[in-house]
Every structure is written in structure tokens, then in C-alpha cells.
N, C-alpha and C positions, 0 to 999 in steps of 0.2 A: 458798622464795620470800619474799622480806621484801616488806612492804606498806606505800607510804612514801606520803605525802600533803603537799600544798603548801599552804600559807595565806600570799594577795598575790604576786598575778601582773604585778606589773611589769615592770621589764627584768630584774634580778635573778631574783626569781623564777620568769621564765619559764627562765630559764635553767638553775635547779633542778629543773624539772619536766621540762626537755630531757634535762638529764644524768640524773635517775632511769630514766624513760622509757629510755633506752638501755644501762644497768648490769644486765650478764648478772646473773641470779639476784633483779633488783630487779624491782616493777611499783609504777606510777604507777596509786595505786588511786582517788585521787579529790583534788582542786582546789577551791580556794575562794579569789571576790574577787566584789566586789559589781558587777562593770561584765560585763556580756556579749558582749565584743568579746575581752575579757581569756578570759575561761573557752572561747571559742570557739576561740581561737588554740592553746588549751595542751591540748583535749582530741580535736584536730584529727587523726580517723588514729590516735587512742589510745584504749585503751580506761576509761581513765579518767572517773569521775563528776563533774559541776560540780557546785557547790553557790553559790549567789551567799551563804549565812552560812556562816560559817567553824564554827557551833556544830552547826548539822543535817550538818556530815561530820564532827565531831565524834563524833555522838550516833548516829548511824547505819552508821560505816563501824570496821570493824576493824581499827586501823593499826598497826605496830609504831613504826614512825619517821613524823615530820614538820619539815619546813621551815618555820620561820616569817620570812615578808620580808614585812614589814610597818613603815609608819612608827614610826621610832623609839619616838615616845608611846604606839604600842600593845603595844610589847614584852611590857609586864608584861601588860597585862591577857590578850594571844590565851596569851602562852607559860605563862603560870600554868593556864589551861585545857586545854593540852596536857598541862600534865605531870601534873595532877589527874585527867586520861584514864588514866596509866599508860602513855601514849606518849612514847618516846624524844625527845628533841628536838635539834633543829640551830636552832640559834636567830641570824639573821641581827648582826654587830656594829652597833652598838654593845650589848651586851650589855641596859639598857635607857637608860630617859632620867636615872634618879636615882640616886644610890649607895642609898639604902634598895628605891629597887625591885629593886635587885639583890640585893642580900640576901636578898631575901624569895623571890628565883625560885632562889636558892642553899637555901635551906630547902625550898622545896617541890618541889626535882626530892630533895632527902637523904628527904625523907615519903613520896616517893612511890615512891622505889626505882629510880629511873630516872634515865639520861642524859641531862645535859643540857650541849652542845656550843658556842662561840660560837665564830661563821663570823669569823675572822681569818683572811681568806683569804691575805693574805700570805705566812703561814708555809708555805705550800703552793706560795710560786712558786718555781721550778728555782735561780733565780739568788739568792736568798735563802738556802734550803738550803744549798748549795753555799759560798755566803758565813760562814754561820753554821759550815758544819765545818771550815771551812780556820782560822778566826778561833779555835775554839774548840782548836786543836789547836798554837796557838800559833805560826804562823805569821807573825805579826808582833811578836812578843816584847812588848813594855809597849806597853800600848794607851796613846794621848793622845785621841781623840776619834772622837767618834760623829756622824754627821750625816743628817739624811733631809730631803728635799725631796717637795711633793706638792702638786705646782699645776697646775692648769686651772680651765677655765671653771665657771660656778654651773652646776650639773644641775639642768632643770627640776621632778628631783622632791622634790627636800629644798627642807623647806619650814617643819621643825620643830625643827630644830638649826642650829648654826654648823659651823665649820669644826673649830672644838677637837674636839667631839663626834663629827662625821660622819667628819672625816678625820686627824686628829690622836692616835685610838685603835690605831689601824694600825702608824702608824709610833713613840707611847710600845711599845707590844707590843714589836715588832721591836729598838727599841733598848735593852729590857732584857735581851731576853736576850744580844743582842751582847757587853754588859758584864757580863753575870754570870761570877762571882760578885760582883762589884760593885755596888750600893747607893744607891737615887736619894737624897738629901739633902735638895737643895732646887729651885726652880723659879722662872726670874723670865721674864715674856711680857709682851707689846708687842701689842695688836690693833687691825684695822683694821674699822669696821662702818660703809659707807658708807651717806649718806642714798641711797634709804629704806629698806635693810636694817634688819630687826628682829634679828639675829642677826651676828655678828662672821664677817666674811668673809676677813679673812687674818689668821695670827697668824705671831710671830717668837717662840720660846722658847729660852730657854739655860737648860740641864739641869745641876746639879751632880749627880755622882755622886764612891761613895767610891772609894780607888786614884786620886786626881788625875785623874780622867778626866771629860771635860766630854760634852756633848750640844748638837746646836744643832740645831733642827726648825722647819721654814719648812711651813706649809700655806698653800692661797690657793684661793681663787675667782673671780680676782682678773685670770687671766692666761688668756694666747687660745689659750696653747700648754699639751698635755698633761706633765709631768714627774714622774717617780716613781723616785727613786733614793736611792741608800743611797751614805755613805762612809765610810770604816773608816779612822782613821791613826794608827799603830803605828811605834816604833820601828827595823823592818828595811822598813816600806814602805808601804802606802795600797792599798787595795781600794777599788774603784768596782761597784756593780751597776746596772746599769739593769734597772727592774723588768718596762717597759713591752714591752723586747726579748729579756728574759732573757737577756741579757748579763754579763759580768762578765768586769772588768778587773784584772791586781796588777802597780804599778808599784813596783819596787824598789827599796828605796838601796842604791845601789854601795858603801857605805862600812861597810853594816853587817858585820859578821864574822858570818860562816854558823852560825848556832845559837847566838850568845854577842848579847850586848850591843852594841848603836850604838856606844857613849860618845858619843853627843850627836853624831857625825859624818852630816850626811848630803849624797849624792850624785846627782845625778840617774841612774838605772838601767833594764834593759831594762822595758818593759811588756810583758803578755802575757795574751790573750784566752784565757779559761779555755773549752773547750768542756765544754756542757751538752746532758744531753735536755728538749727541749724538751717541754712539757705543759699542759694546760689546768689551771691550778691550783684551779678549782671542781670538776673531777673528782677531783682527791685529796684534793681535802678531802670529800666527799663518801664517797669510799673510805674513807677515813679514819676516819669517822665511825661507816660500817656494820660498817668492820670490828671496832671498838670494842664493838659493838651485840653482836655475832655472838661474839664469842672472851668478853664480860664482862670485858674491858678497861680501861682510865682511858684519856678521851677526850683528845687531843693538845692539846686548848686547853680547859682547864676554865673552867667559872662563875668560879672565883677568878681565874684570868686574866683575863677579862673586866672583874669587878667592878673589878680594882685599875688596867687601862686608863683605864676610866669615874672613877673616882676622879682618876688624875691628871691627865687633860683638865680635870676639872672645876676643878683646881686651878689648870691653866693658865689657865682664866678668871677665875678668882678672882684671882692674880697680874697679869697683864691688866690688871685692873678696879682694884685698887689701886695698881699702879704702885710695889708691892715684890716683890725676891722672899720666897718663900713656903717653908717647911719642907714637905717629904716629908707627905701626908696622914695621919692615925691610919686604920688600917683593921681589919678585928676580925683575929684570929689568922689564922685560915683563908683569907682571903685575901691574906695575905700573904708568901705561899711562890712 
């Protein structure tokens, strides 16, 4: 029985707490968040311990794994404390607030001997997967571009980042590996931080990557309506996902020759709705994690993943802010894979 514990019962991590709570083999040994409406809701019918310090279930409870959903500026300091426990960790995205705080929780889960996992839940959605094996398998012969959208309304709980950070780490993730083996370059963004935002609320970035292949990533906070989607266009055709429905669309060009080359021909072609199983993607990540925990495994989304997300967000604001674009960040060795 593995013994998994929550720190920051928000929406998020209540929702952590839900899916532990219900994963045969797993128990929800004990919660921690400083409001008692929050701890009342999530140990409701469980048997799970509150603790309103996240440091007395710490110091008191014997955990293997823990969740940490917590605002972004606490990352380093609750997840350093996890991992100084010798407990596993699942540590909510953005991995933390600073490229050095990241570093330093990449050093202290390698000290501590333990895993440490960043919640990139995306890679966990149906129609993503699904995206990423068809693409990778060459399905559209020479790739020409990458594209991700991810606009709605401001969420009343971010309150400590923008949108580069909060929402723009997701969808950099997603679009490297799309293009891997291919190679970010450079980065030029455009943001919007309306009065009296302290933090940039919509951003527009165009991603050079190597192989001629471009990126263009729209976040917002900006807009009334929900959108989260990915689009892939390739020489024999263009993949669309919807993230939000887990869907996924591949319109083809009639003109390409079946497993050769376009030559630059293209034709309007059938479209065709790819079916998926559907799934709650915070349960496989979650799976994911434990099962990592369990087999002594390398976790599906490393700290280095993390740190080099956080890295080019942060570059995206720095581009932004300058109003050039920007070279590819230096990042140390290890997170550069």
C-alpha cells in the first residue's frame, strides 16, 4: 500500500487528493492547507489526516509520495522540504518560479535519492498521445509547423505569475517534443499586460526551431471562451487536437504521394476524426508517477523537463519585454536533453 499525501487544497489539488483517495493499492494518508473548509472537504469520508502546516505532516506522517499544488512561489521552498523528507514527489507545473530554483530542486531530489516528477499534465491527455505517435511515426512527412492555442478567462487563483509561466509551460513542453529531434533556436513574443495587471496577460510567440520548422503559441487570459488546442502541418497533411474534448482531427492533402514526398503539391483532402479512449488525464499522470515510484523507474516528465519549460517561458518574457527576438536560453548540461 503506498502512502501518498497532498500539500494545497485547491481546485487542483483537491483533485489530487480525489484521485489518490481512489487508486487501488494507493491511501490518502494525510492533507495539508491552512484554511479548514479546504481540509474539511478533502478528508470528508476519508480516512485521511489534516494538518493546516504542511511541515507537522511532514514531521509526523510516514509518506512515500506527495503532491505538491501549491502557488507557484512556494514550489521551491514546500518541494525542497519534501524531498529532504526522502519522499517522492509529484510536484504541480510550473516546475518552480526561477530557473535557479529549479536547479536547486533538480540537485536536491539527485541528494536525496528520490523522485521528483513535474505535473505536465498534458502529456497525459488521450488526444495528445495519440497526436504525438502518429506525428512521430511520420505520418506527415517534413513537418513545416507547430502551433498551440490556450485561451480563457483569468482563474481567480493565479495571482503570482503571468501567463508565459502559468500557461505557456504546457504548451513550450508539448511543442518540443512534437519537433523533436528538432531544436529551439530562437524566440521573439509580443505581450499584452493590461492596466491593472501586474503580470502579462496574453502573450503571441513565434518559435524558431532547427529543420525549418516554425512554432507559433498564443496564451491568453484575455478571452471569455475556453480553447486548448494543438496544430501539426506537415507536408502530406495538418493534425488538429482539441485538447479540451480529446479529439483529434488529420486532414489530408490529396496531392501528396502515399509515403514519398508532396513536391510542394497541395490539395484539399478527406478529413478524418481519429477515435480515442477517453481518460482523465490527472489519473495517468498520477499512474504514472506511482508506477515509476514502484518499478524504480525514470519518471515520464523529469525536473530537467521542467527546468528547460521554465527556462523558455521565461525567455519568452524577456523577448516580450525587449521587443527582439531572443537566442535559445544556456541551460546547464542536464537539462538539456
Amino acid at each position: 500500500m503506498i502512502r501518498a499525501g497532498v500539500i494545497g487544497l485547491g481546485a487542483m489539488g483537491a483533485n489530487h487528493a480525489r484521485v489518490y483517495a481512489n487508486l487501488p493499492g494507493v491511501q490518502l494518508a494525510a492533507v495539508a492547507d491552512p484554511r479548514p473548509e479546504a481540509l474539511e472537504a478533502a478528508t470528508h469520508n476519508r480516512t485521511a489526516r489534516p494538518y493546516h502546516d504542511y511541515r507537522a505532516m511532514l514531521a509526523h506522517e510516514s509518506l512515500d509520495v506527495c503532491s505538491v499544488v501549491v502557488p507557484t512561489t512556494l514550489h521551491y521552498e514546500v518541494g525542497r522540504d519534501v524531498l529532504q523528507q526522502g519522499v517522492h514527489l509529484l510536484l504541480e507545473k510550473p516546475i518552480a518560479a526561477t530557473v535557479e530554483e529549479s536547479q536547486a530542486l533538480l540537485s536536491a531530489a539527485e541528494d536525496a535519492a528520490v523522485k521528483l516528477m513535474v505535473g505536465h499534465i498534458e502529456r497525459f491527455n488521450p488526444a495528445v498521445q495519440a497526436l504525438l505517435a502518429r506525428v512521430r511515426s511520420g505520418t506527415l512527412g517534413k513537418l513545416y509547423q507547430v502551433q498551440a492555442r490556450r485561451l480563457g478567462p483569468l482563474p481567480p487563483r493565479i495571482k503570482d505569475v503571468g501567463v508565459a509561466v502559468d500557461l505557456a509551460t504546457h504548451d513550450l513542453d508539448l511543442l518540443r517534443l512534437l519537433v523533436a529531434p528538432a531544436q529551439l533556436e530562437s524566440v521573439y513574443a509580443v505581450a499584452i499586460t493590461p492596466f491593472p495587471a501586474v503580470y502579462e496577460e496574453h502573450v503571441t510567440a513565434l518559435l524558431r526551431y532547427s529543420d525549418d520548422i516554425t512554432g507559433l503559441l498564443e496564451v491568453s487570459w484575455l478571452t471569455p471562451m475556453k480553447v486548448r488546442e494543438l496544430w501539426v502541418y506537415g507536408e502530406r497533411g495538418t493534425y488538429r487536437a482539441d485538447l479540451l474534448s480529446q479529439d483529434l482531427y488529420y486532414f489530408e492533402n490529396a496531392l501528396a504521394a502515399p509515403g514519398g514526398s508532396a513536391a510542394h503539391a497541395i490539395g484539399e483532402g478527406n478529413m478524418t476524426k481519429v477515435w480515442l479512449q477517453r481518460e482523465e488525464p490527472l489519473v495517468a499522470e498520477i499512474r504514472a508517477f506511482l508506477r515509476a515510484v514502484q518499478e524504480d523507474s525514470p519518471v515520464p516528465v523529469s525536473a530537467a523537463d521542467g527546468l528547460w519549460a521554465l527556462a523558455v517561458a521565461r525567455r519568452v518574457q524577456e523577448a516580450a519585454a525587449c521587443g527582439m527576438p531572443l537566442p535559445y536560453p544556456e541551460l546547464p548540461l542536464e537539462a538539456q536533453g
